[in-house]
NUKETOR-778577 format. One record per atom (N, C-alpha, C, CB): x, y, z; residue in one letter. Coordinates in steps of 0.05 Angstrom, whole numbers, plus 5000, padded with zeros to 4 digits. Glycine has a CB too. Layout:
REM NUKETOR-778577
XYZa
...
***
This chain:
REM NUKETOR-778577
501749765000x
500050005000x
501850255000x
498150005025x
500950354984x
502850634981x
500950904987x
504350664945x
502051035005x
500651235026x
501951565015x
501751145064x
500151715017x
501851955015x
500352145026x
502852034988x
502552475036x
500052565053x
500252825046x
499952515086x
497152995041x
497053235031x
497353445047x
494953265018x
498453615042x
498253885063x
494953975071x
499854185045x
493754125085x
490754295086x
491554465092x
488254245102x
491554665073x
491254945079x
490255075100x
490055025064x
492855295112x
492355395140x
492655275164x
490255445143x
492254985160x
492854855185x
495454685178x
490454675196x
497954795194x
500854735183x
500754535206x
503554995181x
502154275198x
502154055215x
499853835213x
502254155240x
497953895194x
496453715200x
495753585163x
493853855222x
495153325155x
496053335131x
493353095129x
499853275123x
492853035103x
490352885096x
491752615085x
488453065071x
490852415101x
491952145090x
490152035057x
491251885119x
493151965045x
491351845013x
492351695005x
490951984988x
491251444990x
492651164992x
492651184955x
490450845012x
494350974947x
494750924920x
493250724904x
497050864917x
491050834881x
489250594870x
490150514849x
486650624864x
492150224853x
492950094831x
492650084813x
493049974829x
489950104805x
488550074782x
488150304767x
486349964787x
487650554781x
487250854769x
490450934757x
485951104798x
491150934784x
493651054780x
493351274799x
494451144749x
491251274809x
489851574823x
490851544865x
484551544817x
491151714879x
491151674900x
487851864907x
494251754913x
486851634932x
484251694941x
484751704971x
481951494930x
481651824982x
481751755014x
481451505015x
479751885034x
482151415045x
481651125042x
479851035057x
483650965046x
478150855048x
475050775052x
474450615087x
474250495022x
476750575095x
476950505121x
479750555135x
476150245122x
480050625167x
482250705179x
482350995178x
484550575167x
486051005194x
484851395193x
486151595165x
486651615228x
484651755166x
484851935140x
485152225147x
482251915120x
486752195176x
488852485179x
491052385198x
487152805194x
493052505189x
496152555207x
496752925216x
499552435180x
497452805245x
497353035254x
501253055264x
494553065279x
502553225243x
505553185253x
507053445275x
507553165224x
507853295292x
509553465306x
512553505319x
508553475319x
513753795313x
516553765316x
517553795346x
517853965298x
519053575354x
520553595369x
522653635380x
520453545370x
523053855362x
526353945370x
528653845371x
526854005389x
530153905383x
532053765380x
533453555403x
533653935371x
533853365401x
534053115416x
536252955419x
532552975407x
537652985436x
540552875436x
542152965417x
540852615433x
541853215408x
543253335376x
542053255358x
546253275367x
540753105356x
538653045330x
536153175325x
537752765330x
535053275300x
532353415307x
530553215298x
531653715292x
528553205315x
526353045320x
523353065309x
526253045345x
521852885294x
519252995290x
517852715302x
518553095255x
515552725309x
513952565308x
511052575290x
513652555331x
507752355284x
507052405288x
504552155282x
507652615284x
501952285284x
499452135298x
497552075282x
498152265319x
496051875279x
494451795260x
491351835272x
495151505252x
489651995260x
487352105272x
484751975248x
487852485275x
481951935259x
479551775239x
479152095229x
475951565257x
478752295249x
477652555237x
478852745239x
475552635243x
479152975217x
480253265220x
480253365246x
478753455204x
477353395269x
477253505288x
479353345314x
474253525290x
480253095309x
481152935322x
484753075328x
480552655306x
484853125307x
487753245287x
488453535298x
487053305248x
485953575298x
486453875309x
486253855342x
483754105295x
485253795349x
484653835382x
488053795391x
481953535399x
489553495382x
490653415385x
493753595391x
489853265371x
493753775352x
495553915354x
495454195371x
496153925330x
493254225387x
492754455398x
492654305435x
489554605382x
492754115438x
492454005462x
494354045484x
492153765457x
494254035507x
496654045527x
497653735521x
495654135564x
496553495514x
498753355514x
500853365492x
498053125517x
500753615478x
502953665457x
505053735468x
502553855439x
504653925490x
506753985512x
507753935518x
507054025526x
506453675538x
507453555549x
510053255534x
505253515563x
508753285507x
510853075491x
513253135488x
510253025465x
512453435476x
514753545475x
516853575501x
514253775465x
515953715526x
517353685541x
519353405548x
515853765556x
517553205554x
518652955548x
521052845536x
517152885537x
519952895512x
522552885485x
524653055495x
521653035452x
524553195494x
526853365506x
529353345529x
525753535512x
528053125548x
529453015570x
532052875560x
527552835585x
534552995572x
537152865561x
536352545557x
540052915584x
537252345551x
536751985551x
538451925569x
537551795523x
541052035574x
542851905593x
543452205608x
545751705577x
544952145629x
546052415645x
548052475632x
546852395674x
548652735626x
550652835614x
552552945626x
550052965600x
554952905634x
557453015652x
557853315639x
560652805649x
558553465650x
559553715649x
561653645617x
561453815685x
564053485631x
566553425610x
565253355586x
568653165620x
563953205593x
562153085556x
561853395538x
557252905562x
559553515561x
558653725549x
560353935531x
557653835568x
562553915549x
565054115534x
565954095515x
567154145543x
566553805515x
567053635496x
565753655460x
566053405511x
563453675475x
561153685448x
561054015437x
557353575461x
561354215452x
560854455450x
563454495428x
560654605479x
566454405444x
568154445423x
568054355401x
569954395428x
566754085398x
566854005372x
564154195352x
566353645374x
561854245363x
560654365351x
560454665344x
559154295357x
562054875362x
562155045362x
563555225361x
561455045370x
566255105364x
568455215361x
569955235335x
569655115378x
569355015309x
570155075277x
570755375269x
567554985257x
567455435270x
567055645257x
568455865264x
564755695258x
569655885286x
570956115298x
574056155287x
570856075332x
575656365289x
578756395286x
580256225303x
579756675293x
582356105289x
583455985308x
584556095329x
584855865300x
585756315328x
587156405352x
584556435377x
588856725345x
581556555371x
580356465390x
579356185397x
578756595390x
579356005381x
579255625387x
581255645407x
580355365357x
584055715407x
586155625426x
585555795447x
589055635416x
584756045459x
583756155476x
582456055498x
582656265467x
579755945476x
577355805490x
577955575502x
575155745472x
579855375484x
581155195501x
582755205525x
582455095488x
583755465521x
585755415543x
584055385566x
587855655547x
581855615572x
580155645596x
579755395602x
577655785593x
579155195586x
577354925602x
579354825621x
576254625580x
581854895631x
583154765647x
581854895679x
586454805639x
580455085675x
579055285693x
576455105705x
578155585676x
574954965689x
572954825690x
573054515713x
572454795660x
575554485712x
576454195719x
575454125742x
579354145722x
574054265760x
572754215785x
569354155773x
573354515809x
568354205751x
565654125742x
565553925725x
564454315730x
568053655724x
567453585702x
565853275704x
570153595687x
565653245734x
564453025745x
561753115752x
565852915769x
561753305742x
558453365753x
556353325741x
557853615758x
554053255738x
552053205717x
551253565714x
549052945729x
550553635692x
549853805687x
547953895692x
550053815673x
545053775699x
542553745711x
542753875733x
541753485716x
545953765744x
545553865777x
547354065777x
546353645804x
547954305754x
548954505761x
547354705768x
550354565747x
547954825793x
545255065799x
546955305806x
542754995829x
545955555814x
547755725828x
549155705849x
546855895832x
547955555864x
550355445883x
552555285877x
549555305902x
552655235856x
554455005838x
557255225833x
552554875799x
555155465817x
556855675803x
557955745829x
555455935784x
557255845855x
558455985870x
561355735878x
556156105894x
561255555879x
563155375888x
565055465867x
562255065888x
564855395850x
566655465830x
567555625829x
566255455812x
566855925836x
568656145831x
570156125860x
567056455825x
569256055883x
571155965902x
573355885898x
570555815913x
572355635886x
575855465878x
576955645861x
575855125858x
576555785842x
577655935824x
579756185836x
575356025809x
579256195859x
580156475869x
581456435901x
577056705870x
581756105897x
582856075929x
586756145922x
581955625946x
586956225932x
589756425947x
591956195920x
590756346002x
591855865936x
594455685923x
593655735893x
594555295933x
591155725882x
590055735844x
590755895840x
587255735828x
591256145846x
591656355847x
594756475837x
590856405869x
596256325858x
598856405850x
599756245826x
600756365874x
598156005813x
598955895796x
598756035769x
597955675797x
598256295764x
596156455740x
598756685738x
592056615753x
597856875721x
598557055716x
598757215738x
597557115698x
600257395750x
600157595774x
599257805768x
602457655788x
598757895735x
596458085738x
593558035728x
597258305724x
593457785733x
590357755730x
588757855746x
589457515732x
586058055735x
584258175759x
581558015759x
583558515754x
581057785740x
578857675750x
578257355728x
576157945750x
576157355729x
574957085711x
572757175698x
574056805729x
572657365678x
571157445679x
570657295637x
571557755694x
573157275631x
572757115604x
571656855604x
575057075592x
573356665627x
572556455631x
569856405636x
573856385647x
568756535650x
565656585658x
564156675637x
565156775680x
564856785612x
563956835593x
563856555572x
565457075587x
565656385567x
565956125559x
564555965576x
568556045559x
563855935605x
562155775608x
558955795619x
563455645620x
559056065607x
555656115606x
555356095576x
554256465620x
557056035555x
556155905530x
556355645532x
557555985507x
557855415547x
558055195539x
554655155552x
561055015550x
553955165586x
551555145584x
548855235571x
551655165598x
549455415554x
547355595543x
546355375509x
549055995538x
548655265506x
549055005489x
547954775499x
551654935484x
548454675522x
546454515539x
544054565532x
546454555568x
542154785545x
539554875544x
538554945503x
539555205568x
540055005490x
539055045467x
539554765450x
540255295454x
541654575451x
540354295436x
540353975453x
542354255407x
540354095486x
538853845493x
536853855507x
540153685505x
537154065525x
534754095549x
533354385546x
536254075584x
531454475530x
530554715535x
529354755560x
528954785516x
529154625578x
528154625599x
529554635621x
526954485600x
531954635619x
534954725636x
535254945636x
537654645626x
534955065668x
535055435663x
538655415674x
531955725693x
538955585651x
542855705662x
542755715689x
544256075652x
545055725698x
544755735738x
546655975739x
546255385762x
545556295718x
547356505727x
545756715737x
549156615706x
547356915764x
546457105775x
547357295774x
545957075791x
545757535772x
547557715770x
550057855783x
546557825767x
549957785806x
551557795828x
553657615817x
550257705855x
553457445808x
556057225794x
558057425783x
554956995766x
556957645768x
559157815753x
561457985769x
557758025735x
560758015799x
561958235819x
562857935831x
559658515840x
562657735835x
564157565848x
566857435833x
562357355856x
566957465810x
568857455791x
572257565798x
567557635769x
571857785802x
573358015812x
575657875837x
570958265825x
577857885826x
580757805832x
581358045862x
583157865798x
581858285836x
582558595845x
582058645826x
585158715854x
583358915834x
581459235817x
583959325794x
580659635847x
583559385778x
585459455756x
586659755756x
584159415729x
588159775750x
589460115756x
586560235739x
593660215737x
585960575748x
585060665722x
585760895708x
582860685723x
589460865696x
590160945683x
588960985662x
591460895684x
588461235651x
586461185616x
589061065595x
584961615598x
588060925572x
589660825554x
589661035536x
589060565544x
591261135533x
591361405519x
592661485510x
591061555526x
594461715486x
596461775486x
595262045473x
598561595474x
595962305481x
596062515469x
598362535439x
596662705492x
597762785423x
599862825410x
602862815419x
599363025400x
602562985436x
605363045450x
607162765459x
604663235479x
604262615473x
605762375479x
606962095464x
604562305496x
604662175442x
606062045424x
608162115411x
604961975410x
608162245408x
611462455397x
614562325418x
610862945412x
613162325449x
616062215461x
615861945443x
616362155501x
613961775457x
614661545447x
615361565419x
612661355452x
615161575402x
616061535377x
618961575370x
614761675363x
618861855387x
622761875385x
623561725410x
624562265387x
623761525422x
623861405437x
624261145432x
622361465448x
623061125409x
622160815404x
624960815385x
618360725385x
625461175357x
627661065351x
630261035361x
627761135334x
630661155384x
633561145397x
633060825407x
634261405425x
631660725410x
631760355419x
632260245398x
628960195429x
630860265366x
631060085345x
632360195311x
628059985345x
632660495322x
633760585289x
636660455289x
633860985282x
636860455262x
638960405240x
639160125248x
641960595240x
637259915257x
637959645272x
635659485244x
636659625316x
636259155252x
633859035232x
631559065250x
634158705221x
630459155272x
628359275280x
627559535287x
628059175293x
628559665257x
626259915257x
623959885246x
626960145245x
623359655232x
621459485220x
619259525233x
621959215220x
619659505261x
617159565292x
616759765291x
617759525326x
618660025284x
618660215292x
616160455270x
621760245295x
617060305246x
615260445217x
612260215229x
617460305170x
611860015229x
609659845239x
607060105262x
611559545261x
609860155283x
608260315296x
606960635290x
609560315315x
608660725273x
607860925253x
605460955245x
608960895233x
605860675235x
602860555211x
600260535225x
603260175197x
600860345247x
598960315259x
597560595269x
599660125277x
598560815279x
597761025287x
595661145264x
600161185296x
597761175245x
596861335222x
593461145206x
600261345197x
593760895217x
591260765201x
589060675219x
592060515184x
589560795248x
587060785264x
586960495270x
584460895250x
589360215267x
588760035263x
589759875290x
589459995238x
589359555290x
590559465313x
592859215301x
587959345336x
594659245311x
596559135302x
597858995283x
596559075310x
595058755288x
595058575268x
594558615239x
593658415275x
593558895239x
592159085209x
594859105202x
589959445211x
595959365220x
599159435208x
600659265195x
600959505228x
601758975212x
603258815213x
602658655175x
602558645244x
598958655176x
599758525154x
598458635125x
599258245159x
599158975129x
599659125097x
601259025076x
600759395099x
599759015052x
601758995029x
602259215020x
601058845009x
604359254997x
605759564979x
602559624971x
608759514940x
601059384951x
599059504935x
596859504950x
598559374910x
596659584980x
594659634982x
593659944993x
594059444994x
596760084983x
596360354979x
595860434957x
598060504987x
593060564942x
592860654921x
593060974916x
590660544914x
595461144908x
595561374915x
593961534894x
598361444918x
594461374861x
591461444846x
588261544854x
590961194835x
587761394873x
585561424886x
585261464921x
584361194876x
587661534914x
588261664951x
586861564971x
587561974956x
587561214969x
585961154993x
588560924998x
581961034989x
587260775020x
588160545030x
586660325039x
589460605047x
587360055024x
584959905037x
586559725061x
583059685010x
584859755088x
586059525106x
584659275102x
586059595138x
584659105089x
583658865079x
584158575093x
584758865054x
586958585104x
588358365113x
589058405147x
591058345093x
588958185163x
590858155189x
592557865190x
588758165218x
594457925213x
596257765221x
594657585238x
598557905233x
595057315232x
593257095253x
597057025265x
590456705230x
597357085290x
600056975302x
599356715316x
601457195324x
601256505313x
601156295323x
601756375360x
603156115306x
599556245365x
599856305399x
600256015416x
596656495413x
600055785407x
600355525413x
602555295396x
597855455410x
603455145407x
604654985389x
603254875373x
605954835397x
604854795355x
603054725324x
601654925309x
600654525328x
600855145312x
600055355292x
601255435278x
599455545296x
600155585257x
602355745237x
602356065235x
601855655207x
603256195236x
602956495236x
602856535214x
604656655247x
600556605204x
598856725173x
598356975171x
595956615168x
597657085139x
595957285138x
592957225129x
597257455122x
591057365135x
588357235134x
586257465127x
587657085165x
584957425116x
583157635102x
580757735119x
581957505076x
580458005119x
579158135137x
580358275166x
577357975142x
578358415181x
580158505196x
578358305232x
580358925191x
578458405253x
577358295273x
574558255277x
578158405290x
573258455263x
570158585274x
569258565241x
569958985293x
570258595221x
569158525197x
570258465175x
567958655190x
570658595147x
571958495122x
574158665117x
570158475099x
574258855132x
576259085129x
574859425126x
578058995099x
576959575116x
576059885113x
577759945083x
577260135145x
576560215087x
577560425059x
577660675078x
574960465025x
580760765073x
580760985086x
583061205066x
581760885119x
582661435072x
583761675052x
586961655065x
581962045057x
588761665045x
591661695050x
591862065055x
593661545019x
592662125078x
593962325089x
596162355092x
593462365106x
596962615097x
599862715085x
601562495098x
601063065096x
600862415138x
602162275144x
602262105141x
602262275156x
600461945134x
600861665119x
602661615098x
598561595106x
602461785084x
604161805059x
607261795063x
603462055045x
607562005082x
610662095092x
610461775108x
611062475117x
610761675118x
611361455126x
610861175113x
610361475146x
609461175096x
610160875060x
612161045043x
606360775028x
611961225040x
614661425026x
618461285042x
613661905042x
618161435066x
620361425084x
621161095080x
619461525117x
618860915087x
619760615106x
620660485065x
615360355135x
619360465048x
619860385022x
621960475009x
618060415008x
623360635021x
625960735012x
627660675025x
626260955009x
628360685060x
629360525075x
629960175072x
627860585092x
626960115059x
627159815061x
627659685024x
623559695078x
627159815011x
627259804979x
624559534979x
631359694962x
622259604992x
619859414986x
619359504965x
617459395004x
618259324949x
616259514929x
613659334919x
618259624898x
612959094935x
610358904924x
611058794945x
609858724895x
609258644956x
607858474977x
608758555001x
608058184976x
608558445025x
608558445051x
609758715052x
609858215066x
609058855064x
610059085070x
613359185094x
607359185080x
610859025116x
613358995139x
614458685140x
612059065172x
616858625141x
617758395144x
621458375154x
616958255116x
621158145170x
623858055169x
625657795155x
624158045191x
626357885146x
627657785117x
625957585101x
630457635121x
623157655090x
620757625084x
618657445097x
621057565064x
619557385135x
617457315155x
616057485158x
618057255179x
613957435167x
612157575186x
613157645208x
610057435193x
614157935212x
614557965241x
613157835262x
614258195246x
613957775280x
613157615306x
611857825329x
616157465319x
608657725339x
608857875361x
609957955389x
607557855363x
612057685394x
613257805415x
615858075413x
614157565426x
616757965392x
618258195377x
617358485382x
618058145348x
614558465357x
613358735362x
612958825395x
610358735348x
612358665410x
610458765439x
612458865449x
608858545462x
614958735450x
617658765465x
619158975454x
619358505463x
618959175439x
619859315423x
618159505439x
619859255394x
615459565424x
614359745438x
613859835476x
612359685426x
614659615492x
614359635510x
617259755518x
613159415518x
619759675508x
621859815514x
622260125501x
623959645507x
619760165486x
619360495478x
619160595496x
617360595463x
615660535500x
614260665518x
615260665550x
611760545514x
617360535557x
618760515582x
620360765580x
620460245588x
622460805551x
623960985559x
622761285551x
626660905549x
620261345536x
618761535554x
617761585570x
617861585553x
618061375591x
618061525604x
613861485621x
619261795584x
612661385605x
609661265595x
608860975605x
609461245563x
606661025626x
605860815652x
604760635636x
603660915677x
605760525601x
603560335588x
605360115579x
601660475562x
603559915576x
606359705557x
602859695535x
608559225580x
603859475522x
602559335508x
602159365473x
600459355521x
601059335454x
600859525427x
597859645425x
601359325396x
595859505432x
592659695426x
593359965430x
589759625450x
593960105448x
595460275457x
594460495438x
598360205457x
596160465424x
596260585399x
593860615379x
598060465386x
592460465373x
589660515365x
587960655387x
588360255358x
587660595411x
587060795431x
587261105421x
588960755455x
589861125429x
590261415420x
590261575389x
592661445428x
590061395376x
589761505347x
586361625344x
590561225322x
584961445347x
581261425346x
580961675373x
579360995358x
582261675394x
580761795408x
582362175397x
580861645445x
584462165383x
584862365378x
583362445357x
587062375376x
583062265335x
580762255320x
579262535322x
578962015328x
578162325349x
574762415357x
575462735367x
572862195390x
576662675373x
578062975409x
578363175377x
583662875442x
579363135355x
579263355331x
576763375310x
581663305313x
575363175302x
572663225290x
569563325305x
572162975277x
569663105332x
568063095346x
565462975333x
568063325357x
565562795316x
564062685302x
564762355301x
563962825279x
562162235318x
562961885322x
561761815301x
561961685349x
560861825289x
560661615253x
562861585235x
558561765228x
564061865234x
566761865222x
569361795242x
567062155209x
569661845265x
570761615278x
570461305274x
570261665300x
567161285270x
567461035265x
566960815247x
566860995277x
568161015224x
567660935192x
571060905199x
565861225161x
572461075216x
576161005196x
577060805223x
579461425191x
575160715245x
575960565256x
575560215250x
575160675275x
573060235228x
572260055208x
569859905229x
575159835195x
569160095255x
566559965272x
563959955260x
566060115298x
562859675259x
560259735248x
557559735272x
559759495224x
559059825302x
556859825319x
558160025332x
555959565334x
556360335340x
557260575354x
557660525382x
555260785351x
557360285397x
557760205426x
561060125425x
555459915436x
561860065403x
565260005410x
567060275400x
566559705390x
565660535383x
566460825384x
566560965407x
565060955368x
563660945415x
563461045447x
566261075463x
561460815465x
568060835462x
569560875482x
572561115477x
570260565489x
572561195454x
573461415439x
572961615446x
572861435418x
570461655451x
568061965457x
568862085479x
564561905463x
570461885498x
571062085523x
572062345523x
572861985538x
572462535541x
573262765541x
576562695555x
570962975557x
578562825543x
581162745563x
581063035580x
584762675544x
582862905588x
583763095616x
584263325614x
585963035630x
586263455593x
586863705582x
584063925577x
588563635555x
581463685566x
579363845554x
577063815579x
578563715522x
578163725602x
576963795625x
577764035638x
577163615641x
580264015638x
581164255651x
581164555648x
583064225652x
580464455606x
579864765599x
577364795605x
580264865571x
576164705597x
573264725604x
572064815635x
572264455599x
573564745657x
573364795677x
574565115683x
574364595688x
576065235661x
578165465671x
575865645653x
582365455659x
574365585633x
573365685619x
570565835638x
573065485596x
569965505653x
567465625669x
568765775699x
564865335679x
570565765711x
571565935734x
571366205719x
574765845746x
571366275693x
572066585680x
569066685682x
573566595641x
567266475677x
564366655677x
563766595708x
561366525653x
564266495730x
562866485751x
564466745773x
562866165761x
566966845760x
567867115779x
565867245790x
569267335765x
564667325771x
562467505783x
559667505788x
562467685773x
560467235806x
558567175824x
558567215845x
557966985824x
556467345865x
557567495898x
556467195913x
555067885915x
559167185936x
557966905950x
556467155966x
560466615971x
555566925994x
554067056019x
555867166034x
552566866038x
558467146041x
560667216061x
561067476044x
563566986066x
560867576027x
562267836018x
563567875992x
564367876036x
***
């Protein structure tokens, strides 16, 4: 018997049973048994997506059915893990499913954290609750774990970010019925210590030391390479990995722009490779107008270096290395004298000078290549200098104001 089943209009899920007449060639209703299916989806089920469904004598049967609380309740049902699932499994599965799609340098990130997890991995997942979470940040933050980490770590606040996705993966393809076990209070319990709050910043001026600073460390050496890099990076609003991996042609002076198109993926684990890779962090890249300074600095470094096609910055046609770069810049910015290490640094202060001279965040955040104004925002601040005037500005109109004393 060969069966097949028709859709009815408007009512999605529910379909008209019709059997095959050998003889016609025709499919008909069939003259006895039922002559509706009522189908329903069950989501997803041990990672598999699930349908079921039900054989009804009448339409009204079909319908009650798909409108019924025991649809609910099936579903709920279905949904129940089959076996208990350990925490470790879970991780397990998350990496394999979720972690591809991402950059590698964040895959090795995310991995590293799970060594953070190692106190949840016997746990059934079922039985993680907030009191689960509070244990955990305990262990996380007892004095001996502690000294095993970085000494300027101020909290867990990534890690905790990685494992309110691995469970949040739990609840979206096994258990929709698993509520996360996070509170908001979880985010202030995180907290190691408090971080200096030096602003990351650099004025003109101060970039000026550092720069002549940086060349009494690395000119006339094979690492002034870092030194034009850091140039670049200033001049293109970019973060490191932009600078690091410009080509000659992707200055077009014809059309007076520049495209940042490409970054540096640095190998941060054994076994990686340090690549260049298309796009930039947050999207596919920018187009930005070549300025005088831009220019004066692919002018200067291409004559210094006799590049004239591909990689722009290199040592003896590697990819500069980030420890190189970091270590370079950090022995700049030391001998100005400047409470910063690191390279973002520098995009910091370029965008927020940007802003501090147009005063316009769209065009800040068209040459910063942001396609969301919440990561410009942090540009928009006012610095200190333009507090102070501002404050000397208003002491000039409040002179003549009479207090009460006289």
């Amino acid at each position: 018997m060969s069966e097949k089943l028709e859709r009815i209009a408007r009512h999605p899920g529910i379909y008209r049973v019709l059997i095959l007449d050998k003889e016609t060639g025709k499919y008909n209703e069939p003259r006895r048994g039922a002559k509706f299916v009522a189908s329903l989806d069950l989501g997803t089920v041990n990672g598999k997506r699930q349908r079921t469904k039900r054989y009804f004598d009448s339409f009204a049967e079909a319908k009650t059915f798909r409108q019924s609380s025991a649809v609910k309740d099936a579903v709920k049902e279905a949904l129940k893990p089959k076996s208990k699932m350990l925490f470790k499994e879970l991780a397990e599965r998350w990496l394999a499913d979720m972690l591809p799609h991402l950059e590698t340098t964040t895959q090795d990130r995310y991995r590293s954290y799970l060594k953070h997890f190692r106190p949840l991995d016997s746990v059934e997942v079922e039985n993680i609750d907030p009191s689960t979470i509070d244990a955990w940040i305990r262990w996380v933050k007892r004095p001996e774990y502690l000294e095993t980490l970085n000494a300027n770590r101020l909290g867990f606040d990534h890690e905790f970010t990685v494992l309110r996705g691995i469970l949040n993966y739990y609840t979206s393809r096994f258990n929709r019925n698993y509520r996360p076990p996070f509170l908001r209070d979880h985010n202030k319990m995180l907290r190691v210590r408090e971080g200096e709050t030096i602003r990351k910043d650099l004025t003109v001026e101060e970039f000026k030391k550092f720069i002549a600073a940086f060349w009494e460390v690395v000119g006339n050496t094979k690492w002034e390479v870092v030194y034009y890099i850091a140039l670049m990076q200033y001049a293109i609003y970019g973060r490191i990995q932009d600078a690091a991996a410009l080509h000659y042609e992707d200055f077009d002076f014809d059309r007076g722009k520049i495209l940042v198109r490409r970054k540096v993926q640095w190998a941060r684990v054994k076994g990686r490779e340090t690549k260049i890779v298309n796009g930039s962090k947050a999207n596919r890249g920018k187009e930005i107008p070549i300025n005088d300074f831009v220019a004066r600095v692919f002018r200067e470094w291409v004559m210094r270096s006799g590049v004239r096609s591909g990689l722009l910055f290199h040592d003896n046609g590697e990819i500069v290395t980030y420890r190189q770069i970091a270590h370079r810049y950090d022995q700049a910015l030391a001998k100005a004298g400047l409470p910063f290490r690191g390279t973002h640094l520098i995009r910091h202060a370029s965008l927020s000078e940007h802003y501090d001279t147009c005063k316009d965040i769209l065009a800040t955040a068209k040459v910063a290549g942001h396609s969301d104004l919440r990561a410009t925002e942090r540009y928009a601040k006012a610095r200190d200098e333009r507090v102070i005037e501002t404050q000397r500005q208003m002491d000039q109109k409040l002179r003549t104001v009479t207090l009460g004393s006289g």
